[in-house]
C-alpha positions as CSV (number, residue, x, y, z in Angstrom):
1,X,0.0,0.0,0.0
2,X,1.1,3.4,-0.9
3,X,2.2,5.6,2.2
4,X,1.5,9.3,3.1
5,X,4.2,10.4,0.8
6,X,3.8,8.4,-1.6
7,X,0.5,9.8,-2.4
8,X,1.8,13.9,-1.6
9,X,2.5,15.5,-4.7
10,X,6.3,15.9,-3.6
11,X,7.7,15.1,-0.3
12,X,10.3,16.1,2.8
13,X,13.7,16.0,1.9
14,X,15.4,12.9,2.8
15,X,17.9,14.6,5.3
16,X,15.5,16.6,7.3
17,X,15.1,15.3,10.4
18,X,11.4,15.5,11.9
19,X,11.5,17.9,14.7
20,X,8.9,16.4,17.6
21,X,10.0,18.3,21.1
22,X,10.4,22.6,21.8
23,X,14.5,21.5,22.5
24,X,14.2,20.1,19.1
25,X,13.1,23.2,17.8
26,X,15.6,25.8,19.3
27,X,18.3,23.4,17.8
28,X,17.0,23.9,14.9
29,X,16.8,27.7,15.1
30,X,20.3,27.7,16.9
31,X,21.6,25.9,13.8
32,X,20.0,27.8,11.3
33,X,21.4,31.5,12.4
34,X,22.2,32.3,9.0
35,X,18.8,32.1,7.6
36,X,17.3,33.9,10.6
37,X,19.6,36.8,10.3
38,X,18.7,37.1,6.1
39,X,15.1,37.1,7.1
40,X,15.6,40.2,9.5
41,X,18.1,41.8,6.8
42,X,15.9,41.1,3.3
43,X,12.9,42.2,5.9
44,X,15.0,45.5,6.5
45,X,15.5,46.2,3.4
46,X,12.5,46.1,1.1
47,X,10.8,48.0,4.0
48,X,13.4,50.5,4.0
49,X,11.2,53.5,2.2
50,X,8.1,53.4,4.9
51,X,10.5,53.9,8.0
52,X,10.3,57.6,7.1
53,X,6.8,57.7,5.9
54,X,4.4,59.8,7.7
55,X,1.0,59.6,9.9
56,X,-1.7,59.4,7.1
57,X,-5.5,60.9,7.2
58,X,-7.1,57.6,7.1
59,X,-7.3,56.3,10.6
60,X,-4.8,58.7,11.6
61,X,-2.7,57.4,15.0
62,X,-1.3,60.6,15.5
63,X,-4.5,62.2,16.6
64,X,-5.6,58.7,18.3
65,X,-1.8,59.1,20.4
66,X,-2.9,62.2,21.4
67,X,-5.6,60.6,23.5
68,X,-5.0,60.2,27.5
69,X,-5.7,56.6,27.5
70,X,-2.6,55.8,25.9
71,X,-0.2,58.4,28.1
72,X,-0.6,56.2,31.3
73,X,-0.2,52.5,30.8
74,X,-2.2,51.3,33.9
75,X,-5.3,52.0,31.7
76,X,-4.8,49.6,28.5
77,X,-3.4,47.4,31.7
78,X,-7.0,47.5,33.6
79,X,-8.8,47.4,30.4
80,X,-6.9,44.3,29.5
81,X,-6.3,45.8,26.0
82,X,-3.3,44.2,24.6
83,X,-3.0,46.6,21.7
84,X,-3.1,49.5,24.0
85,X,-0.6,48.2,26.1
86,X,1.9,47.9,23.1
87,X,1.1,51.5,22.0
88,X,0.9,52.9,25.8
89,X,4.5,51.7,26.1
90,X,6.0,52.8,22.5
91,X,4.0,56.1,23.2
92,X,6.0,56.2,26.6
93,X,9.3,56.1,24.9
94,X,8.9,57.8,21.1
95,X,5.7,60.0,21.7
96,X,4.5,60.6,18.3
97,X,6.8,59.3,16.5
98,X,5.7,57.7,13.2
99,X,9.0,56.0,12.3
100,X,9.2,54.3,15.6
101,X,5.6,52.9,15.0
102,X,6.9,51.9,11.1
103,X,10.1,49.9,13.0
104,X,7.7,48.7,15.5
105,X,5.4,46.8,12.3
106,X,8.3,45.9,10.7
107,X,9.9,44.1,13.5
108,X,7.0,42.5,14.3
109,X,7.1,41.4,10.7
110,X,10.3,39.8,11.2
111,X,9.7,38.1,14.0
112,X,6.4,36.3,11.9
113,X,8.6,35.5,9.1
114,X,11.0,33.5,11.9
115,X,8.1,31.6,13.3
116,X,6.3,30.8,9.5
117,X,10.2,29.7,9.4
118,X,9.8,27.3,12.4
119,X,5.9,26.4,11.3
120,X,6.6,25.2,7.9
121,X,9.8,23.7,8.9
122,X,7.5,21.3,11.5
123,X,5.0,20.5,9.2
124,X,6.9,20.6,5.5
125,X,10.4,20.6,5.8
126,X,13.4,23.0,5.5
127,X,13.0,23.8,1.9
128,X,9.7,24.7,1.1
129,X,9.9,26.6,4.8
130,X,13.1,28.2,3.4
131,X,11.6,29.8,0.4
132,X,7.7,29.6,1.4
133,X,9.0,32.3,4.2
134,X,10.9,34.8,1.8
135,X,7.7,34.8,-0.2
136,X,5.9,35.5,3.0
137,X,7.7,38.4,3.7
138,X,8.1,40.0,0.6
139,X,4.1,39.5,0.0
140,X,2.8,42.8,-1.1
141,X,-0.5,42.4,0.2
142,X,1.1,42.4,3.7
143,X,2.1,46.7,3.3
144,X,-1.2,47.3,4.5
145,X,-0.8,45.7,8.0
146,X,2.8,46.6,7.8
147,X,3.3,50.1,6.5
148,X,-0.3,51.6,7.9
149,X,-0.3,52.1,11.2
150,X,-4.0,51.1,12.0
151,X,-3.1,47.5,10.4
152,X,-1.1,47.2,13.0
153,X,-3.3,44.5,15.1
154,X,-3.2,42.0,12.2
155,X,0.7,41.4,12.8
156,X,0.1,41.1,16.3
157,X,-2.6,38.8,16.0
158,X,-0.3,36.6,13.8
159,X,2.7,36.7,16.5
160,X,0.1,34.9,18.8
161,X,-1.5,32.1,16.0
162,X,1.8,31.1,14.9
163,X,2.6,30.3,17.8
164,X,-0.8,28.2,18.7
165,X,-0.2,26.3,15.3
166,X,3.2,25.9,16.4
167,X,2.5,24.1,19.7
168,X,-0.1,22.3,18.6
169,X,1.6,20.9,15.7
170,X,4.6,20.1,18.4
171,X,1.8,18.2,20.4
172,X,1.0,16.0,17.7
173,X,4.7,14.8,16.7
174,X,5.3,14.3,20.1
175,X,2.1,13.4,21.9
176,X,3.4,15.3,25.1
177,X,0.4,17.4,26.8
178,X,2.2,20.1,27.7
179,X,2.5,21.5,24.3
180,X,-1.5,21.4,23.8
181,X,-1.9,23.4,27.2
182,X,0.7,25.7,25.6
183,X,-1.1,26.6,22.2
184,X,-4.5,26.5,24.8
185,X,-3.0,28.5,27.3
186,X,-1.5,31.0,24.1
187,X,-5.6,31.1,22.5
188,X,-6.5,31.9,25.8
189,X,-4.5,34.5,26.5
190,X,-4.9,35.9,23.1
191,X,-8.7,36.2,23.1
192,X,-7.8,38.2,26.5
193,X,-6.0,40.6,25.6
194,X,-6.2,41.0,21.8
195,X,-10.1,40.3,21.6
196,X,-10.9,43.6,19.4
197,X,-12.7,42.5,16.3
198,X,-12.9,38.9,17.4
199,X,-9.8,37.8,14.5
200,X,-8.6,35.3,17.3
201,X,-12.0,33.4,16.8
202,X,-9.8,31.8,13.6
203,X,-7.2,30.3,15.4
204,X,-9.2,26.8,16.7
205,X,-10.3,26.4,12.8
206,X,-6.4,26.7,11.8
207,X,-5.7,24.3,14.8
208,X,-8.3,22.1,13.1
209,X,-7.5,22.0,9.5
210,X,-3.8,21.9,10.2
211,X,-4.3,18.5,12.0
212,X,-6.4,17.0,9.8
213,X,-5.2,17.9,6.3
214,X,-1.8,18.4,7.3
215,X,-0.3,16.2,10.5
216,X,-2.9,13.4,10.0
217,X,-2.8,11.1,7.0
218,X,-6.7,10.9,6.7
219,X,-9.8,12.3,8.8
220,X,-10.1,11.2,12.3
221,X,-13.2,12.2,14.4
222,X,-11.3,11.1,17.8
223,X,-9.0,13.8,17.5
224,X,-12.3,16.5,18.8
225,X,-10.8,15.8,22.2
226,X,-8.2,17.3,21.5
227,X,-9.5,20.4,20.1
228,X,-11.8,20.9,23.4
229,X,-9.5,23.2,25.6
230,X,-10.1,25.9,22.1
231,X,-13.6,25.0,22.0
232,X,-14.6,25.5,25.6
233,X,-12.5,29.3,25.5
234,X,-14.3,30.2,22.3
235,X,-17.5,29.5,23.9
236,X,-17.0,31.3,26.8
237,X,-15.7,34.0,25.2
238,X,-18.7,34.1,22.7
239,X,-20.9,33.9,25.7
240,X,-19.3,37.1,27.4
241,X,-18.2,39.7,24.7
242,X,-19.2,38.7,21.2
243,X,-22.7,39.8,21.8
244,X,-21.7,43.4,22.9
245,X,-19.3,43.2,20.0
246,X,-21.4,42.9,17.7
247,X,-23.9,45.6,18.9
248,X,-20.4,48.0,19.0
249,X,-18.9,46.9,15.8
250,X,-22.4,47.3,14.0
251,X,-22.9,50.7,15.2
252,X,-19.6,52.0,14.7
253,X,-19.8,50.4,10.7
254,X,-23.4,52.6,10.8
255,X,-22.2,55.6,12.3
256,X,-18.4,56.1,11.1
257,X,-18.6,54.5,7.7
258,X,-22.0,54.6,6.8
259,X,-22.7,51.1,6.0
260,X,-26.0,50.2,5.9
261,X,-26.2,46.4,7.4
262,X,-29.3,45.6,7.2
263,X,-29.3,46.1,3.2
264,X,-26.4,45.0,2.7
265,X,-25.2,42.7,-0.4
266,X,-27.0,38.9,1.3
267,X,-24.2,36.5,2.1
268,X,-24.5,34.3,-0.5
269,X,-23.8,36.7,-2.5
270,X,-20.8,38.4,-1.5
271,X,-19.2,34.9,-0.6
272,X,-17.8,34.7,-4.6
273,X,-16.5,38.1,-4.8
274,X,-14.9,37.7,-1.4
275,X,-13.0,34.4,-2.2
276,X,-12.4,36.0,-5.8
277,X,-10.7,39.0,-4.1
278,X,-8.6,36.7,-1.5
279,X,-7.1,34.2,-4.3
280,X,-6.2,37.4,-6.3
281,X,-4.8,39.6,-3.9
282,X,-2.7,36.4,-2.7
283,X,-1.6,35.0,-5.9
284,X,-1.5,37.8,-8.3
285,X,-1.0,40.7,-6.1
286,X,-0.6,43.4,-8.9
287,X,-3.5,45.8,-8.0
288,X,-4.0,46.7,-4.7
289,X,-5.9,49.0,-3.0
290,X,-7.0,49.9,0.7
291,X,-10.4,50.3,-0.6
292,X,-12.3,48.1,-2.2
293,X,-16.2,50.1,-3.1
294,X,-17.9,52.0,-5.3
295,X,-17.3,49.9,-8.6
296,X,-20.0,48.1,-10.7
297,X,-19.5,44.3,-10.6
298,X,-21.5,43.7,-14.0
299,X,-22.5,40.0,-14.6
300,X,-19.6,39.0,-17.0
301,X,-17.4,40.2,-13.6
302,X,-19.6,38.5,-11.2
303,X,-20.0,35.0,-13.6
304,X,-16.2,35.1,-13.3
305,X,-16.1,35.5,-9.6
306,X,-18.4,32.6,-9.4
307,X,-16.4,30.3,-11.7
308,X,-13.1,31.4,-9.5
309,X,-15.0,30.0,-6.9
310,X,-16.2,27.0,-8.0
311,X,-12.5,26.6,-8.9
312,X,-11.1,26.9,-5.7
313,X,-14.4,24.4,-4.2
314,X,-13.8,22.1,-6.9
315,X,-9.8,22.4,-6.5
316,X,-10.0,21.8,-2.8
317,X,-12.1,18.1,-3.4
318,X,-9.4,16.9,-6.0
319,X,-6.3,17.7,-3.9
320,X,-8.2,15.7,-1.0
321,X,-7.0,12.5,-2.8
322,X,-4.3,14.3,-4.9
323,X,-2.4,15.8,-1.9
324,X,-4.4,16.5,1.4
325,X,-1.8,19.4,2.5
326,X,-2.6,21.2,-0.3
327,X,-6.4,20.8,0.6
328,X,-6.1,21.8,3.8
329,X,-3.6,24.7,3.5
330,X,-6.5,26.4,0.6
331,X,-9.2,25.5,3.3
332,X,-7.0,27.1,6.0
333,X,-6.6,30.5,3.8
334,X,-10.2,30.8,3.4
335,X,-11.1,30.1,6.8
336,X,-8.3,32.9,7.8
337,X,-11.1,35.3,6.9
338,X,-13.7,34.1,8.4
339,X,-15.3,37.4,9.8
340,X,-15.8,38.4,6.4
341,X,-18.3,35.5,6.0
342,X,-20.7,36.9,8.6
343,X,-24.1,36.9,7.6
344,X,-23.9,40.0,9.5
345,X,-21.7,42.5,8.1
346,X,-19.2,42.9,10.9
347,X,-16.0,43.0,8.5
348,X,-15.2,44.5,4.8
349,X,-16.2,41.9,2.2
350,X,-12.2,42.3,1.0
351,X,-9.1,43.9,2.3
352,X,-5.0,43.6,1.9
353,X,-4.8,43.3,5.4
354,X,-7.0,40.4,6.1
355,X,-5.0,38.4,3.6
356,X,-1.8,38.7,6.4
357,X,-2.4,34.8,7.8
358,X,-3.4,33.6,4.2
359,X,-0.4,35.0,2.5
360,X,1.5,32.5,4.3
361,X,-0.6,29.4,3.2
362,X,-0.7,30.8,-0.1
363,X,3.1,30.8,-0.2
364,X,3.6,27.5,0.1
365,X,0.8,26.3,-2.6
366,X,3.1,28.2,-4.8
367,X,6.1,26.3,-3.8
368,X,4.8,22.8,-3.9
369,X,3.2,23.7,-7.4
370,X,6.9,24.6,-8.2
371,X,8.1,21.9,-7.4
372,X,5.4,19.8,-8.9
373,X,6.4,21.3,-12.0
374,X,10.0,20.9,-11.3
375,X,9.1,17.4,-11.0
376,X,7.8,16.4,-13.7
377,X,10.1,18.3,-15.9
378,X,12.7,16.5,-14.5
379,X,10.9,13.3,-15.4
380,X,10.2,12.0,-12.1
381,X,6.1,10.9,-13.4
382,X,6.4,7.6,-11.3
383,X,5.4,7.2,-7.8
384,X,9.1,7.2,-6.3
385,X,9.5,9.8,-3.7
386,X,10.8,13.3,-5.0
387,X,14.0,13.9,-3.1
388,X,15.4,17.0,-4.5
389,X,15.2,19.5,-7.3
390,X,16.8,19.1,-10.4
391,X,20.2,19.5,-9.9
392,X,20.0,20.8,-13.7
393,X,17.2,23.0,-14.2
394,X,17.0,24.3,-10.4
395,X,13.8,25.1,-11.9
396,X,12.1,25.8,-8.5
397,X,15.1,28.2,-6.7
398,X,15.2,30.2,-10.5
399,X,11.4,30.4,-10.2
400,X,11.1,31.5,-6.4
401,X,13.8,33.9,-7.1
402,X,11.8,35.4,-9.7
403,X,8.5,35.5,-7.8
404,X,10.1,37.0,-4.5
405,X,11.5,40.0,-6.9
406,X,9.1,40.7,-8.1
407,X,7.2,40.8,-5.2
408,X,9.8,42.7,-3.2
409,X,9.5,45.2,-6.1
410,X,6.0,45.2,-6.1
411,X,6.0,46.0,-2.1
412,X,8.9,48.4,-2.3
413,X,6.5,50.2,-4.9
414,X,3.6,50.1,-2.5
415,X,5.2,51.0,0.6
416,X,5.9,54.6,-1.3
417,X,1.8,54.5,-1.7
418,X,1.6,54.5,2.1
419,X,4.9,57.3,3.1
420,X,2.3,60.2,3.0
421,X,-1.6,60.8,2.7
422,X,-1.2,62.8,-0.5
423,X,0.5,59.8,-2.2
424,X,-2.0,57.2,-0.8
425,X,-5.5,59.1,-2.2
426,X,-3.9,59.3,-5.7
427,X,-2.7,55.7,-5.9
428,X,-6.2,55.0,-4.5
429,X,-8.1,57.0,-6.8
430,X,-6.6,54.9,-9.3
431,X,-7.6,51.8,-8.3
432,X,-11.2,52.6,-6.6
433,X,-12.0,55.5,-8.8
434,X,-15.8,55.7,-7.8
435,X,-14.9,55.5,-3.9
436,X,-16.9,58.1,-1.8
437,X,-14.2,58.0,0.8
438,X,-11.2,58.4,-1.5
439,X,-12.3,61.7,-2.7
440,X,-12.8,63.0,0.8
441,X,-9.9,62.0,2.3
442,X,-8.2,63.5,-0.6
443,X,-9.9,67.0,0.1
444,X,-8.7,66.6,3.4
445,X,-5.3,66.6,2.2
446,X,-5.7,69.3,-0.2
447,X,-7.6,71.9,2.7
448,X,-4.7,70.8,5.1
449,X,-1.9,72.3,1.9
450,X,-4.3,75.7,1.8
451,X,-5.9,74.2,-1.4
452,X,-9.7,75.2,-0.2
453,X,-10.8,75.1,-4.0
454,X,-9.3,71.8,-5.0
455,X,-10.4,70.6,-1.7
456,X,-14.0,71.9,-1.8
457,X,-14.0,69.8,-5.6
458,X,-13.6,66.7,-3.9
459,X,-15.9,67.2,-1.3
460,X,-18.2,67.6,-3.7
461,X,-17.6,64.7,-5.6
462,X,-17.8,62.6,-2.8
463,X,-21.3,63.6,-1.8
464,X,-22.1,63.2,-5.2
465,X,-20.6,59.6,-5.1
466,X,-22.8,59.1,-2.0
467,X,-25.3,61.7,-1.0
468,X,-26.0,60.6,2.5
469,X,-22.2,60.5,3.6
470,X,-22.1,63.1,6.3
471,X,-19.0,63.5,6.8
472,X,-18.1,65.3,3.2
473,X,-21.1,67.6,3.8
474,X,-19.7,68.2,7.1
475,X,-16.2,69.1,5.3
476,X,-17.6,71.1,2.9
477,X,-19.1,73.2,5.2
478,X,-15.8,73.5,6.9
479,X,-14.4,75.1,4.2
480,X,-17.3,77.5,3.1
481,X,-16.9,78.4,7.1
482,X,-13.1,78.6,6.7
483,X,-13.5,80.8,3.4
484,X,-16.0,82.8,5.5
485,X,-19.3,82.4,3.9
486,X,-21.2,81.5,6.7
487,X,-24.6,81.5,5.1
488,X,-23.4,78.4,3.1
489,X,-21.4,76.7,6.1
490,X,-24.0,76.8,8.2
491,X,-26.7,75.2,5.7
492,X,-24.3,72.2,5.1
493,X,-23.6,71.5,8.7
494,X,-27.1,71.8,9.9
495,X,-27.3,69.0,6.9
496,X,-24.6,66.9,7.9
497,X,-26.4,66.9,11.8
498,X,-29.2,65.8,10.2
499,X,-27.3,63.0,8.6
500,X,-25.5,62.0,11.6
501,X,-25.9,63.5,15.2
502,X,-23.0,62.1,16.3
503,X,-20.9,64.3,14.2
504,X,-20.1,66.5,17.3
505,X,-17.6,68.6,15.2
506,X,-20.3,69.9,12.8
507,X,-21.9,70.9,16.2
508,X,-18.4,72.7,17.5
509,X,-18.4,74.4,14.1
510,X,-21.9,76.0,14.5
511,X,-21.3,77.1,18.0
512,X,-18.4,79.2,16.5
513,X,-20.6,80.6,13.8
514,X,-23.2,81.4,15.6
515,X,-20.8,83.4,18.2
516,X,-19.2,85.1,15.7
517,X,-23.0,86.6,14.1
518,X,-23.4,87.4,17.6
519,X,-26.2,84.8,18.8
520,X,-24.6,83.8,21.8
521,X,-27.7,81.8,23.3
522,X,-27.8,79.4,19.7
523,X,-23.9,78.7,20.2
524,X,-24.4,77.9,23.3
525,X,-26.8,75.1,22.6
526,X,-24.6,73.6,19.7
527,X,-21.8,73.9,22.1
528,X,-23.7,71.8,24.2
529,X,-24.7,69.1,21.5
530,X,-21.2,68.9,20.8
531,X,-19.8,67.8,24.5
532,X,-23.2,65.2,24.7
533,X,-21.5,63.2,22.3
534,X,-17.4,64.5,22.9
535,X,-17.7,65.6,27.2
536,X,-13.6,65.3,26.7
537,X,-13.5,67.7,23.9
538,X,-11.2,71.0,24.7
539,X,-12.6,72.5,21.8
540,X,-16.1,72.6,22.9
541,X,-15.5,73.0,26.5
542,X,-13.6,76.3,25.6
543,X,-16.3,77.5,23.2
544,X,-19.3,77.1,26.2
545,X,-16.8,79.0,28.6
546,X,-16.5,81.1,26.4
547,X,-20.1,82.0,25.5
548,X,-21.4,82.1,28.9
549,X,-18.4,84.6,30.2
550,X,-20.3,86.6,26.9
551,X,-24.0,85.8,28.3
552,X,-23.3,86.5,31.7
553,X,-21.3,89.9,30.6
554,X,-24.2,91.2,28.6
555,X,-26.9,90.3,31.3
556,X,-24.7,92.2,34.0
């Protein structure tokens, strides 16, 4: 009877030794210095042009820095936010720094491509870890959680799920328990501390898939004790925050972005354009964009989407017999993004970052298909075990190389997207042309370099793009109130409070005009409005001590 390796499309080098125990592990590391140090230095280097890059208007962290709760530690401590730890202590030592939060991601990065290192090397051997990890790093999707700030939480989130794969897959080689209660312990501790949008949630499905598609030679329904310690943390967890959650999340997609959930596109839906937009962000990562709205899918597009879909269903059901790793590791990627498959909306339908974990599974499809290739090009069509590349060809190192460069190009080129807010709206308008949100941000960019016409065209455009988007009305009444023609300002801001009553700056806003055309008692009420929704705001606490020093002076 044919074994396990027999039946893999290729299989582990003859002289790697399988790794079962933690001590085998750091020999392994200790022995493979080299490699570690070119991760950190190739890491270094194609992220070289964002350490300079600059806080950008789209989730800006300078303004969020600027927030209390992140000058004393002791409160992301008692909240038991992990994220705000992180930032609570960087904030400690760089302040507002935006290069020290660029080295921060990109250090983070390198420590991810050194356990995807360990990972693969556990479960497929040095070589496909070797060059599966330098395509990993050099992934161009992956500038989003890299080189923008607020994408930040996806590389931290993956420094904990390696490292519950890791143990887990430890576990299994070596059937010691401790390893188990490590990756437990690790999910645990994780869902604790780094619970914000509920991404941990994948982990026990990765833990899953792993050991069934990858470690195990065929299903095995008596591994579900295994998987219990996962199971009873998720539910608990489930049972104590998801339901607030989702209430927050749904709100704040409502409120900030002006999503409307309950017409939203239905799930069945969306589920082809989603897996469509992962496979090609992940495998031909040419156009990318940090928003993904505002174009018409016609039904040629969507047909497509739907055949890309049943290509990947029907793909993962003939690698089951053909090569189960390869099975599992495309079942893995999709369930990576799992919170986009919410009948309720509760994530974007597609985005670079999301594709962080699923870059990595990705990355090694491509290398086994290389070396499939490889394989039979070197005429090996028999069931003998591969061994080693064609000493002749070296078919599969040529065509890594190749691939990494041009990814490394291709993130080098992005990165340079993401230094400055200027350079991120045009790259964007380029790619999501009919984007409501790209034109405002732009105008933001332009009002903040004195441009108030150019800025006042994009506001424009954006409302037009979306009429109901309150923020955009909002702006442009900013700048009719900055150019002084209050008349105007004031009808779009009363508009954009109309829209959205938690707008408290459109509130702020009117208080000041109405102060300045001498109707002290109407600023004070919009003054008023503006610290029900911000009481913290120094703007608005200012502007009512200010008008009732005015009402008290003229009632004296």
């Amino acid at each position: 009877m044919k074994n396990k390796k027999e039946k893999n499309l290729i299989s582990l080098e003859n002289n790697d030794s399988e790794i079962k125990t933690f001590s085998d592990l750091l020999r392994f590391a200790g022995s493979n210095k080299v490699i570690l140090f070119v991760i950190s230095i190739f890491t270094l280097l194609i992220y070289a042009n964002i350490v300079t890059g600059e806080f950008v208007n789209l989730d800006d962290y300078s303004k969020m820095l600027e927030q209390t709760y992140y000058h004393n530690i002791l409160s992301p401590v008692k909240a038991l936010d992990g994220f705000g730890i992180t930032i609570a202590i960087f904030y400690k030592i760089f302040g507002v720094n935006s290069s020290a939060y660029h080295v921060q991601s990109i250090l983070h990065h390198i420590l991810n491509g050194a356990l995807v290192f360990l990972l693969l090397r556990i479960l497929f051997g040095k070589k496909i870890s070797v060059i599966s990890t330098f395509l990993f790093l050099a992934h161009p999707a992956n500038t989003e959680s890299i080189s923008w700030h607020a994408g930040y939480p996806y590389i931290i989130r993956a420094n904990i799920i390696i490292p519950i794969l890791i143990f887990f897959a430890l576990y299994k080689k070596s059937l010691k328990k401790k390893y188990l209660l490590t990756s437990a312990l690790l999910y645990a501790i994780g869902l604790i501390f780094f619970r914000s949008g509920g991404w941990l949630l994948v982990a026990p499905f990765l833990v899953v898939i792993m050991d069934q598609f990858i470690i195990e030679e065929k299903i095995k329904f008596k591994n579900i004790k295994e998987y219990l310690p996962y199971l009873i943390t998720s539910l608990i967890f489930l049972a104590t925050v998801i339901p607030s959650f989702f209430k927050e999340r749904i709100e704040s997609l409502e409120t900030l972005y002006y999503i409307d959930t309950e017409t939203a596109t239905p799930l069945l839906n969306r589920i082809p354009y989603t897996i469509y937009m992962q496979y090609k962000t992940t495998f031909y990562p040419r156009t990318l964009s940090i928003y993904h709205e505002g174009k018409f899918i016609n039904p040629t597009e969507y047909t497509f989407m739907v055949f890309v879909t049943m290509l990947v269903i029907f793909g993962i059901f003939y690698f089951w017999k053909k090569d189960r790793r390869v099975s599992g590791l495309m079942l893995m990627m999709i369930f990576s993004i799992l919170p986009s498959f919410s009948p309720v909306i509760i994530a974007w339908i597609a985005a670079e970052r999301y594709q962080y974990i699923p870059s990595i599974f990705s990355s090694v499809i491509i290398i086994i298909g290389l070396i499939w290739v490889d394989k039979k090009l070197s005429g090996n069509n028999g069931n003998k075990k591969y061994v080693k590349t064609s000493s002749k060809s070296n078919f599969v190192l040529y065509s890594s190389i190749i691939i990494i460069l041009l990814y490394s190009i291709r993130t080098v080129f992005r990165n340079n997207d993401l230094r400055n807010s200027k350079n991120l709206w045009i790259a964007t308008k380029k790619t999501a042309p009919y984007s409501y949100r790209v034109y405002n941000n732009m105008g933001d960019v332009l009002a903040n370099e004195g441009d108030l016409d150019g800025a006042l065209e994009n506001f424009k455009r954006s409302v037009a793009l979306k009429p109901d988007y309150a923020d955009a009305v909002h702006n442009i009444g900013h700048i009719y109130m900055t150019k002084r023609d209050y008349e105007r300002a004031e009808k779009y801001l009363l508009r954009s409070l109309e829209m959205n009553p938690r707008l408290y700056p459109s509130a702020f806003k009117l208080g000041i005009i109405y102060l300045e055309e001498g109707k002290p008692e109407l600023a004070k009420q919009y003054f008023e409005m503006c610290l029900q929704y911000d009481p913290t705001s120094t703007d608005c606490v200012g502007g009512l001590k200010t008008v009732n020093q005015l009402i008290l002076q003229t009632n004296n």
